[in-house]
ZAMARGU-4260 file (C-alpha; in steps of 0.2 Angstrom, whole numbers, plus 5000, padded with zeros to 4 digits):
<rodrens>
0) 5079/5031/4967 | 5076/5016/4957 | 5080/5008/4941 | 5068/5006/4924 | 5069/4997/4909
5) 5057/4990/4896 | 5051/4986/4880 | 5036/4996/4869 | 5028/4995/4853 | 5024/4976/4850
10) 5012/4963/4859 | 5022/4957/4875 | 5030/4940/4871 | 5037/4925/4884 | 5054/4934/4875
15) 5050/4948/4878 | 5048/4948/4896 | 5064/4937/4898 | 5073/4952/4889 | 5066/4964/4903
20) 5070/4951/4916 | 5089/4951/4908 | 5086/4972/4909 | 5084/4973/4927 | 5096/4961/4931
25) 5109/4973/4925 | 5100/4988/4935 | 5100/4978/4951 | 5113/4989/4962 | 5100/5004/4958
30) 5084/4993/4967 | 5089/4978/4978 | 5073/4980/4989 | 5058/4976/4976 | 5057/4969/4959
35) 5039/4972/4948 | 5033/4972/4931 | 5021/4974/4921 | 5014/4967/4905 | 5001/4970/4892
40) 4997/4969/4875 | 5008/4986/4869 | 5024/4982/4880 | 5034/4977/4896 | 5038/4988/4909
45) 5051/4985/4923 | 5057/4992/4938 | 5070/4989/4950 | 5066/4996/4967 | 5077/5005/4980
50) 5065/5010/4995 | 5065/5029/5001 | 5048/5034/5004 | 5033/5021/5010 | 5044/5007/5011
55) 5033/4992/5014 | 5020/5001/5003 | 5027/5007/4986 | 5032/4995/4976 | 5031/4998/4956
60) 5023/4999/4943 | 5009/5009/4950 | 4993/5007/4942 | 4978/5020/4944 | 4959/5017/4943
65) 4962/5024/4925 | 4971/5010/4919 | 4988/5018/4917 | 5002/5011/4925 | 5019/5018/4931
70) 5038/5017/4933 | 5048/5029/4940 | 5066/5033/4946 | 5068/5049/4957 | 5061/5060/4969
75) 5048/5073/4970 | 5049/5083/4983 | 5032/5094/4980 | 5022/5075/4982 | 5012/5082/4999
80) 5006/5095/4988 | 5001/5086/4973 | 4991/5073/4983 | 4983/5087/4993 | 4976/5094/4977
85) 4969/5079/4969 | 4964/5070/4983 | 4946/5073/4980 | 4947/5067/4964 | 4959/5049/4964
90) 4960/5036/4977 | 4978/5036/4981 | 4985/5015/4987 | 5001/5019/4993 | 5012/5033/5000
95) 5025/5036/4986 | 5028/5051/4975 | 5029/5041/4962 | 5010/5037/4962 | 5007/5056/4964
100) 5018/5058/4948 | 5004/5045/4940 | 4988/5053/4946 | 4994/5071/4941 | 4995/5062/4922
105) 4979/5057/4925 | 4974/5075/4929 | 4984/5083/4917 | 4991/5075/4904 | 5008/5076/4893
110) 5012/5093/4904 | 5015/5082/4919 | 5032/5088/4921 | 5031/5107/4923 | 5021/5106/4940
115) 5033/5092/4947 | 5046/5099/4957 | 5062/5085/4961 | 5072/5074/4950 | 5065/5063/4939
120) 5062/5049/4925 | 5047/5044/4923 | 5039/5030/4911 | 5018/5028/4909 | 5010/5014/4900
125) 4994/5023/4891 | 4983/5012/4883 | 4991/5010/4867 | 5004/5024/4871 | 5021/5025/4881
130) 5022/5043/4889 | 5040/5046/4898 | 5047/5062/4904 | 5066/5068/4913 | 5069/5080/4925
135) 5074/5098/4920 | 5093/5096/4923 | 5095/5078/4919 | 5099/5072/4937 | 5091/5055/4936
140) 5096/5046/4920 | 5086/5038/4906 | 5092/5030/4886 | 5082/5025/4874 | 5085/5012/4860
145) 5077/5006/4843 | 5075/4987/4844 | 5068/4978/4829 | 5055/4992/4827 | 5053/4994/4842
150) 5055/5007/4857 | 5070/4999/4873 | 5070/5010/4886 | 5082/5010/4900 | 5090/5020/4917
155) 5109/5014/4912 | 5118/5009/4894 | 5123/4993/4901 | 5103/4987/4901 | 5102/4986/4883
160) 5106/4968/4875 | 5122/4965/4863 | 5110/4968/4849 | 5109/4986/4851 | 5120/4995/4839
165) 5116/5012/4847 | 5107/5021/4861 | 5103/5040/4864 | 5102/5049/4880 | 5084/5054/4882
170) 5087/5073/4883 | 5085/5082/4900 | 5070/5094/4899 | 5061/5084/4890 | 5043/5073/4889
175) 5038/5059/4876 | 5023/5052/4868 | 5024/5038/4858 | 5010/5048/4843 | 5019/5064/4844
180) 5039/5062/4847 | 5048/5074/4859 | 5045/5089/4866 | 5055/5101/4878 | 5045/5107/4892
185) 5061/5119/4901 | 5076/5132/4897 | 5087/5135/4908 | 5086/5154/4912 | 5096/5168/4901
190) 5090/5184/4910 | 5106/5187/4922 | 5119/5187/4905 | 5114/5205/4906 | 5121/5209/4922
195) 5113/5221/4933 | 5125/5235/4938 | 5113/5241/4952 | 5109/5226/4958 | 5110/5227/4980
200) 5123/5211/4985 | 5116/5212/5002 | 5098/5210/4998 | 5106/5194/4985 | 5115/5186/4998
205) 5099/5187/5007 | 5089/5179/4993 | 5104/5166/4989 | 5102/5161/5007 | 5083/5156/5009
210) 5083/5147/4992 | 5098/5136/4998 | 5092/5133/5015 | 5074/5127/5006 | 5082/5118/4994
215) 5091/5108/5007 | 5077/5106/5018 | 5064/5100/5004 | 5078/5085/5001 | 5079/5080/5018
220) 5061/5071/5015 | 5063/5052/5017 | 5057/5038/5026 | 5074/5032/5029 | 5091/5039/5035
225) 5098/5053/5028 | 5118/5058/5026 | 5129/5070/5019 | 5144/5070/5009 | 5158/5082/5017
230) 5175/5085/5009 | 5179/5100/5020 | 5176/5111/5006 | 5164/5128/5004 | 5150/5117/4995
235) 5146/5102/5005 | 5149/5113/5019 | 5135/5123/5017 | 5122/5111/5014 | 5130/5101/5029
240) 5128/5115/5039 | 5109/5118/5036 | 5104/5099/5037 | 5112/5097/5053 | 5102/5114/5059
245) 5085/5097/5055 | 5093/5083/5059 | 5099/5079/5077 | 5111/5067/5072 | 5120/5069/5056
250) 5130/5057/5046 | 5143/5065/5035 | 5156/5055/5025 | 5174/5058/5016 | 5188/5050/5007
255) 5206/5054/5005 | 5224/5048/5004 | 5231/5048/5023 | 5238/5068/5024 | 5225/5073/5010
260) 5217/5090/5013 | 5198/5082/5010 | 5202/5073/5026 | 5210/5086/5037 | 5197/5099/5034
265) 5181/5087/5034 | 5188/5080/5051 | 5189/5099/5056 | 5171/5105/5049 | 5165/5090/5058
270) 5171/5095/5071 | 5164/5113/5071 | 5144/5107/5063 | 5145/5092/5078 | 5139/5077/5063
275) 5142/5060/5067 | 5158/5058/5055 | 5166/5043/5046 | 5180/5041/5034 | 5188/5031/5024
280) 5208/5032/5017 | 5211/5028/5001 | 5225/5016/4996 | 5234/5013/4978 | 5230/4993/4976
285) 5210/4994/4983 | 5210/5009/4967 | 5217/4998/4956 | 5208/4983/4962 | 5190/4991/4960
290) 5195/5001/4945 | 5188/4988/4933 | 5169/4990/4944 | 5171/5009/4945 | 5172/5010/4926
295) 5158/4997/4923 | 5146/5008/4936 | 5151/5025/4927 | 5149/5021/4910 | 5162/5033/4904
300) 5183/5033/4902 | 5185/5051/4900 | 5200/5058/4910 | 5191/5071/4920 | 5176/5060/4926
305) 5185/5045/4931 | 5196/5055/4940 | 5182/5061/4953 | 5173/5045/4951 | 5186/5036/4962
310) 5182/5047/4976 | 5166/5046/4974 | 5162/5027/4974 | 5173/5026/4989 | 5163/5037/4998
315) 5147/5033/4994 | 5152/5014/4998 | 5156/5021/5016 | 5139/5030/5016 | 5131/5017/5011
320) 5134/5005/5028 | 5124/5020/5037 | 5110/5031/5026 | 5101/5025/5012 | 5098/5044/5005
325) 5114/5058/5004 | 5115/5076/5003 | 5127/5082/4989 | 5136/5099/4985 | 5134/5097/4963
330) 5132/5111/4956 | 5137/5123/4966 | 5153/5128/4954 | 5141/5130/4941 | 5130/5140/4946
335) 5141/5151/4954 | 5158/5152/4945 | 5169/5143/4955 | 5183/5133/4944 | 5197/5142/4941
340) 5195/5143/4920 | 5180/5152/4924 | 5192/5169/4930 | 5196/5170/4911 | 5180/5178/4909
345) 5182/5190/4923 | 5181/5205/4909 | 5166/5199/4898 | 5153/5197/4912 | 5140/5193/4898
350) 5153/5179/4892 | 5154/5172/4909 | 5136/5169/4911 | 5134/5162/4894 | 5147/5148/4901
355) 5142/5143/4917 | 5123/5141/4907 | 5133/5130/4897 | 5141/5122/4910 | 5124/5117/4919
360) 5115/5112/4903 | 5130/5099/4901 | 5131/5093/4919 | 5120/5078/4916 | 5134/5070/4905
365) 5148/5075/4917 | 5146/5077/4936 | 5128/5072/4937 | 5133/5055/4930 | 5147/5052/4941
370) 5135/5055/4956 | 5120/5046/4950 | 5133/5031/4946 | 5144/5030/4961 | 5129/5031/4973
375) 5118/5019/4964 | 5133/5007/4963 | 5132/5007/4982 | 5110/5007/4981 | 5114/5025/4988
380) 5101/5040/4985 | 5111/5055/4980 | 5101/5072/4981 | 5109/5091/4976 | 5100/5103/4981
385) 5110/5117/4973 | 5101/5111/4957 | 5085/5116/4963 | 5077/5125/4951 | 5073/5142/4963
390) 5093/5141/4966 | 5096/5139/4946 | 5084/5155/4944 | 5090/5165/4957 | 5108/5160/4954
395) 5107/5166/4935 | 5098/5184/4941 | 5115/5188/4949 | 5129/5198/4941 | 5144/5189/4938
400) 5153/5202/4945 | 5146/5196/4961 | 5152/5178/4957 | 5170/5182/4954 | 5173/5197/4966
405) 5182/5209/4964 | 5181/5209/4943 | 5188/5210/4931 | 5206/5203/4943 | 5213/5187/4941
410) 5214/5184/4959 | 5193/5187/4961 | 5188/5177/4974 | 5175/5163/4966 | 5157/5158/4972
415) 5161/5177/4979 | 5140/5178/4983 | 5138/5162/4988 | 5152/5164/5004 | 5145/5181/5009
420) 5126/5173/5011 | 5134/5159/5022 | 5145/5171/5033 | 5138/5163/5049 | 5138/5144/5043
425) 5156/5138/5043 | 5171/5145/5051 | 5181/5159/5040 | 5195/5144/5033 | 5183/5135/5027
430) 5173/5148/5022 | 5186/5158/5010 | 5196/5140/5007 | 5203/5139/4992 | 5192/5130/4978
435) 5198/5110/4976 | 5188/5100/4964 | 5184/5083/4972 | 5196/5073/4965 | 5212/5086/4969
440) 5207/5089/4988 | 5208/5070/4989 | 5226/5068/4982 | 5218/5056/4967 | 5224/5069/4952
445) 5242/5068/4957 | 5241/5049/4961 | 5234/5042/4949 | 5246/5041/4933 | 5261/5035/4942
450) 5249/5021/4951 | 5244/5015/4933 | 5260/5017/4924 | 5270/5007/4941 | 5255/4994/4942
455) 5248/4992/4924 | 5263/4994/4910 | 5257/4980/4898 | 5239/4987/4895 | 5236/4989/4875
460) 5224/5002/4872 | 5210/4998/4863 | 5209/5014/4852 | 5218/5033/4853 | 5214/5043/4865
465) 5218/5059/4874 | 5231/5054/4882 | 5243/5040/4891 | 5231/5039/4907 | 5214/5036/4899
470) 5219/5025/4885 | 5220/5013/4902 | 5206/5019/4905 | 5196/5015/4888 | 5205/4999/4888
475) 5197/4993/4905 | 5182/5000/4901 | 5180/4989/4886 | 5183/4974/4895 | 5166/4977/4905
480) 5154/4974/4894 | 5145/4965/4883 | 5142/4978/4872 | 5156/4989/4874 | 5155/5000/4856
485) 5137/5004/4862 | 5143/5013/4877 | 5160/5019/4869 | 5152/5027/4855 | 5142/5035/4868
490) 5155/5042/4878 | 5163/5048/4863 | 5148/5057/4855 | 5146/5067/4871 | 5163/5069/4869
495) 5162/5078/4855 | 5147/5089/4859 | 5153/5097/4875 | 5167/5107/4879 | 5176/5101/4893
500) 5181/5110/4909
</rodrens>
């Protein structure tokens, strides 16, 4: 987990590399361990570094005996594999699986994405040419920027100078090259929107429980320590549960107000999976206090988002005294139906599946960012193996009567598949506990408008918004930055383009 920025498309200038310099200083919380950059006569490449595999020996860029040079920000979890396979053909420096990113360019070209398996951006100097790529799902961020005819490139908003009028997410999916523009490399699956009425749930649950238990055990790769976020809830439960089956001592963190149902059933699950467990109770004036740095780090004043972000940064601030790597349960509801709206759907099956592949294709703007953000604020690693993509295929192979079960009812139990396969992890209250998104279990939702309306009564908003609570919101989050129409307009746009849960 790093941070990138640069600058391509013009011989590299003393400005130049003070305007990269000025980049990573504002991507600092995503790499306090190494700073590198590089510079040639095309462009400037910068990377912040935050040390998870070969520590003393990884620093970036990476450049190959080719002449190519890399940035990266991310994880690849299938690294062993790709170094095994082209070890007779590079000389590989350093341990990192970044560099194996780099030589599998080398070998193969603009397809480099489709054979890596993990979360990514990635940025290659090549020759004359800038090649960047993003990971399926858009777990690890990345925006770009026109400069003065030339390419800004960049992991958050906040990196671009004052002068930039307008960035664009790079899209998830995706790879660049500079001669030939974008190009999509992966579709998230469509096959299970026709549900398969004889479809065995048994041998499903079977199948829903080795790909998690991979998933989890692929993400546990790391030079440094590795913890878990645990609110108590079905989710972080389960991959709680199967790390703790590889790791002999366990680290697992949760927030709350004092009385908060995250905190009494984390304590309990603790408990019961034997983790080393901290926590932290939440209290109205340190959430007012760090609101203004909460806002800054998530790049966003939407309602929703800010809501769960508060938790979030808390917890990943507790984490981040212990593990420099944590274990998330993200994705989980998507994949497997489990907010309550969803239970609208129980009679259109087809329908159903059609919205939770919505909902995952717009998770990089929504929960994905709030997780990137609140754990790089803290120089925090978060990983989600749910959002592998064997779990993203096997998930959308399932019938949605087997999410929502029994269907069409509106009291069908949700992530119904996903509890049977687990039977033997957690204890049955935890198991069959009722779905609270992060933010609720926490006691945050009910909280936090009479905390702003009794603390903050005077605050104008900058412009309309959807309502009382995040008009506070938008006016804080204008006061962040130096460019604050650059990321409000961004927010807004992606806004506009998503449905919201």
């Amino acid at each position: 987990m790093c941070g990138i920025a640069g600058v391509w498309g013009t011989p590299a200038t003393a400005e130049d590399a003070k305007l990269v310099d000025r980049m990573m200083v504002s991507l600092a919380h995503r790499g306090p361990d190494a700073v590198g950059k590089l510079a040639n006569e095309h462009g400037t490449l910068g990377h912040r570094r935050l040390s998870i595999m070969d520590p003393a020996g990884g620093d970036q860029p990476i450049r190959s005996d080719t002449g190519r040079a890399i940035v990266g920000n991310g994880e690849i979890y299938n690294f062993p594999e790709i170094r095994r396979s082209l070890a007779g053909r590079y000389c590989f420096h350093t341990g990192s699986d970044t560099e194996a990113a780099l030589h599998l360019y080398d070998a193969e070209g603009v397809t480099l994405p489709t054979s890596l398996d993990g979360m990514f951006a990635l940025v290659i100097a090549d020759g004359e040419h800038l090649y960047a790529a993003r990971d399926p799902v858009g777990i690890k961020p990345l925006y770009v920027a026109e400069d003065d005819g030339r390419l800004l490139f960049a992991s958050e908003l906040k990196a671009f100078p004052s002068r930039v009028s307008r960035a664009q997410e790079f899209p998830s999916d995706t790879w660049f090259h500079s001669e030939t523009g974008f190009h999509s490399y992966y579709e998230l699956p469509e096959h299970g929107s026709n549900p398969q009425s004889q479809a065995d749930p048994g041998a499903l649950a079977l199948a829903v429980r080795a790909t998690i238990e991979d998933a989890v055990q692929k993400r546990l790769m790391s030079d440094v320590p590795v913890g878990a976020f645990l609110s108590g809830g079905l989710d972080s439960g389960i991959v709680t549960a199967i790390a703790r089956q590889h790791v002999s001592e366990l680290h697992t963190f949760s927030v709350g107000f004092a009385g908060s149902d995250d905190l009494e059933a984390a304590r309990y699950l603790s408990r019961v999976l034997d983790t080393v467990h901290h926590e932290y109770v939440l209290n109205e004036n340190e959430i007012l206090a760090k609101l203004p740095e909460i806002l800054y780090h998530l790049e966003s004043f939407d309602l929703d988002l800010v809501r769960s972000a508060i938790p979030c940064y808390f917890t990943a601030r507790l984490a981040s005294d212990y593990v420099k790597v944590i274990l998330t349960g993200e994705g989980a509801d998507e994949l497997f139906a489990g907010y309550a709206y969803y239970k609208d759907y129980t009679n259109r099956a087809k329908t159903l599946q059609d919205e939770l592949r919505r909902s995952v294709g717009s998770m990089h703007n929504i929960n994905l960012q709030r997780v990137d953000r609140m754990t790089m604020a803290h120089s925090v690693e978060g990983r989600v193996p749910f959002l592998d993509l064997s779990m993203i295929d096997l998930a959308f192979r399932i019938p949605a009567e087997l999410k929502l079960y029994p269907a069409p009812s509106p009291k069908a139990t949700e992530k119904w598949i996903l509890r049977k396969a687990c039977e033997d992890l957690l204890p049955a209250d935890i198991l069959w506990r009722r779905k609270a998104q992060f933010d609720e279990g926490t006691g945050i939702v009910e909280r936090m408008g009479a905390i702003l309306r009794g603390s903050i009564p005077d605050l104008e908003p900058a412009a309309p918004a959807r309502n009382s609570e995040e008009q506070v919101y938008l006016d804080i989050f204008v006061r962040q930055f130096s460019n604050p129409h650059l990321l409000a307009g961004h927010v807004r746009r992606w806004a506009d383009e998503s449905s919201r849960l």
